[in-house]
N, C-alpha and C positions, 0 to 999 in steps of 0.2 A: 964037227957038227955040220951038219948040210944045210945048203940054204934054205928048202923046204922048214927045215928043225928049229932053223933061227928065224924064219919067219914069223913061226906059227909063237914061238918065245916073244918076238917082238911085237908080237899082236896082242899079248897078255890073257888068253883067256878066262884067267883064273879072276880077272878082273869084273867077266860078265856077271857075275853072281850076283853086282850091283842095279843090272837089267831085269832083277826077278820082280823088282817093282810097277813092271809092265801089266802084273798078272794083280796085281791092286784092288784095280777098279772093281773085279770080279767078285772079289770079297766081301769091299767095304758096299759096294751097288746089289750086292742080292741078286748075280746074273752066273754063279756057278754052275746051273743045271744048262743053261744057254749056250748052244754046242758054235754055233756063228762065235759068239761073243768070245769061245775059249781060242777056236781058231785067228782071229784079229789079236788077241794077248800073242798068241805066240810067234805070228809076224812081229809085232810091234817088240819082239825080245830079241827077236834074229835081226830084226833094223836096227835097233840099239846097239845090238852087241857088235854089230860089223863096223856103225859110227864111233863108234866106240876105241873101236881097236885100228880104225884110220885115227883117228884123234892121235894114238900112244907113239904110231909109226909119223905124223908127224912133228910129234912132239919129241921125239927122237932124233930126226934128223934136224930138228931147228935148234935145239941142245947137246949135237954130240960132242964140240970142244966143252963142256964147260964140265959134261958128264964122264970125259976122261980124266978128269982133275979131281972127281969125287969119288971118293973111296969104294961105295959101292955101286954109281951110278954105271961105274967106267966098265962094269961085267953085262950092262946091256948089250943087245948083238949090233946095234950101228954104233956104239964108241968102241969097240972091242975090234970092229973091223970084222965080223963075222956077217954082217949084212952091209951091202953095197948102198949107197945112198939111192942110184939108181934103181935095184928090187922094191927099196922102201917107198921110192915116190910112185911108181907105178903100181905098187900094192895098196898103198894109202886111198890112191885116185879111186881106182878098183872096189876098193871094200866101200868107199861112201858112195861109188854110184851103183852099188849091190845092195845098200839100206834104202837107198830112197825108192829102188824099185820095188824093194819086201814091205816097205812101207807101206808104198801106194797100191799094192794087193790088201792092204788092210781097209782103209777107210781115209777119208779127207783128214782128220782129226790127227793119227798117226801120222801120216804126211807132212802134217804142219811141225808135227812136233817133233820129228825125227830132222826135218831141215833148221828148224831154227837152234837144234843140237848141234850138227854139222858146224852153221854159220858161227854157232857161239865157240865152236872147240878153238875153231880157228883166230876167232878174235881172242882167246885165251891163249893160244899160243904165243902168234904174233905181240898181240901188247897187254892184255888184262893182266897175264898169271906176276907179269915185274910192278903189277903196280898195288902198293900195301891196301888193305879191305877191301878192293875192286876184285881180288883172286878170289879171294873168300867165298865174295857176295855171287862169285860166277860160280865156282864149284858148287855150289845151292841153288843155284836155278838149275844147272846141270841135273841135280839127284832132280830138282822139281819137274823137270820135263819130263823124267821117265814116268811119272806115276801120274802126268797129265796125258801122256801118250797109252797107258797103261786104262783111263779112265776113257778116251775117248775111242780105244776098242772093245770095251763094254760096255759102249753106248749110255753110260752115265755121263751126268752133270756133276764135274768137281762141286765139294759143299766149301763153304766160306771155311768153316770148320776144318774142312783139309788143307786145303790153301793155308791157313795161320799156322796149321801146327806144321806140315811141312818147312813152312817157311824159317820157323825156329827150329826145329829137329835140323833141319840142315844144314842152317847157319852154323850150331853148335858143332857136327861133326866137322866141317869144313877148317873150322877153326880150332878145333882136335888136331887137325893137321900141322896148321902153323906152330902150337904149341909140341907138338913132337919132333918137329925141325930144328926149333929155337931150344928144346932142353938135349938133345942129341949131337948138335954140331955145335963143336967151342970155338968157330970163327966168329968174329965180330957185325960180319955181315953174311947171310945164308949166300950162297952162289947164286946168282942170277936173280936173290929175290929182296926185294925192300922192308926187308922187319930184320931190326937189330936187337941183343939182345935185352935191350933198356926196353923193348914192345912187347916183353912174355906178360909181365903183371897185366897189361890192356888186355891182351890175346884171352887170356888164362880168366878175367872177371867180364868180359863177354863170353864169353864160353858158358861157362857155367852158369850165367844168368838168364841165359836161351836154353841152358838145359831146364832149369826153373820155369820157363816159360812155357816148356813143350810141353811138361808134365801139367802145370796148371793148367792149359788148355784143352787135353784130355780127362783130365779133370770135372772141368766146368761141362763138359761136352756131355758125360755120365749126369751130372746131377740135375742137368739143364730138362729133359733131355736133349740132345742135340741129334738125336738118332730116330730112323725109322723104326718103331717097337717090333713092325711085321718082320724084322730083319736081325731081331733080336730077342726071342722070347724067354730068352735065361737073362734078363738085362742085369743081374747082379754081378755078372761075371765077368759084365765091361770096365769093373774097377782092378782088375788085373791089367788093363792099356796103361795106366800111368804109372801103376807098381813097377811094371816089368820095364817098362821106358827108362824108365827113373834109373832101375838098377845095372840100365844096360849102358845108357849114358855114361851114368856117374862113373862104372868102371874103362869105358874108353877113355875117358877125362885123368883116370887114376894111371893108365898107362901111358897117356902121352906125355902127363907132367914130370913122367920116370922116363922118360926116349924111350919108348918099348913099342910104339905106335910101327916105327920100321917105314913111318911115310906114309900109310894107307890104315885108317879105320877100317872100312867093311872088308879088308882081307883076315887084319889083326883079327875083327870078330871071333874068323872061323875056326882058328885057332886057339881060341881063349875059354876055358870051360865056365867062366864066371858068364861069359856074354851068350856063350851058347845056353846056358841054362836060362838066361832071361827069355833068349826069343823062344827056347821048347816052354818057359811058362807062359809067353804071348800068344803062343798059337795052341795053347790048352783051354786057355780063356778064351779066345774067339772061338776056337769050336763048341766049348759048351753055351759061352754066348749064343750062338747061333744054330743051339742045337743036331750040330753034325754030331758031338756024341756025348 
């Protein structure tokens, strides 16, 4: 494999799928005919996706004794020795001073958000990701900034309403994580991380309780209203948001308590025809919602 081959592996692209949350604001703000506002989403994906994948390159090299010890950690390209420490730190450097610039071609708003993504990977690196709920709670602002980065290139005001159910919607998946760590490795203690296996039942009934959360507050958002109606005139079809939540959760929840998780939710997703079927019924209901068809 060439270092070009192993770089672009070591970058994870497959990982940016999670940057599609850039394009959010567009949706939920009523700014999809607004041709500025599509151009600033998809700066704000390609900044993402570049911090993103400095993040993995140095979260690679800050883990690679621990990730040669790990069964399948140790077939990444810096513990395998297929990438040099050296390519990775000067790619790493590279790819986040390539976001902040695609960034600030977007607007102030994307700027902020794309730095204080940077600043947080790196304190997740360094100290948050070893220390038990503080990982969690960072891997949830993480997803949260995309879709604040994602809102403020559609020149939208995040609603309280998005903010709370992000908040819970994240928490939960974040914590899909832990939980398919701790049912997957029969060490006593994860490598490098502070939850044993005495911490699945905590992991496992917060989880699931933030999944409860995210659905009721989608929920309440439909009966309240909590919506602009100009922005929804099929408004009956907004009770497809907490159906499809609900069933999409519940089965990441159902794979990670099996170790099927493989580490990562939103890749599992794409994989999984039970998840896939949720989000093709999410984005059926938003378009009739929203009268696209």
């Amino acid at each position: 494999m060439t270092t070009l081959a192993s770089l672009v592996r070591g970058m994870r692209p497959a990982h940016w799928s999670k940057n599609l949350l850039a394009f959010a604001g567009l949706f939920l703000g009523g700014r999809m005919s607004d041709a500025a506002a599509w151009q600033n989403a998809v700066l704000a994906f390609a900044a993402l996706s570049l911090a993103a994948s400095a993040g993995y390159l140095g979260n690679d090299l800050r883990d690679a004794e621990a990730d040669r010890r790990h069964p399948l950690k140790r077939a990444r390209p810096i513990a395998s020795g297929l990438l040099s420490p050296r390519v990775a730190l000067a790619s790493a450097s590279g790819l986040a001073l390539a976001s902040v610039v695609l960034a600030a071609c977007a607007n102030r708003g994307v700027l902020l958000a794309t730095c204080t993504y940077l600043a947080l990977t790196v304190a997740y690196t360094l100290i948050l990701k070893r220390l038990r709920w503080a990982d969690v709670a960072t891997l949830a602002t993480l997803f949260a900034l995309r879709v604040l980065a994602g809102t403020a290139a559609a020149g939208v005001v995040a609603s309280p309403w998005l903010i709370a159910f992000s908040v819970a919607f994240f928490l939960s998946l974040a914590l899909s994580k832990r939980a398919d760590d701790l049912a997957s490795r029969p060490e006593d203690r994860m490598q490098g991380r502070a939850y044993r296996p005495v911490d699945a039942p905590a992991v496992a009934a917060m989880g699931i309780a933030l999944l409860a959360a995210a659905t009721g507050l989608l929920a309440i958002y439909v009966i309240e209203p909590g919506y602009d109606p100009v922005h929804y005139p099929n408004s009956g079809w907004l009770w497809g948001f907490p159906l499809f939540i609900a069933a999409f959760l519940s089965r990441i929840w159902v794979l990670a308590l099996k170790g099927r998780l493989k580490g990562d939710a939103a890749i599992a997703a794409w994989r999984d025809p039970v998840t896939l079927a949720a989000g093709a019924g999410l984005a059926f209901s938003f378009a009739r919602a929203t009268g696209l068809i």
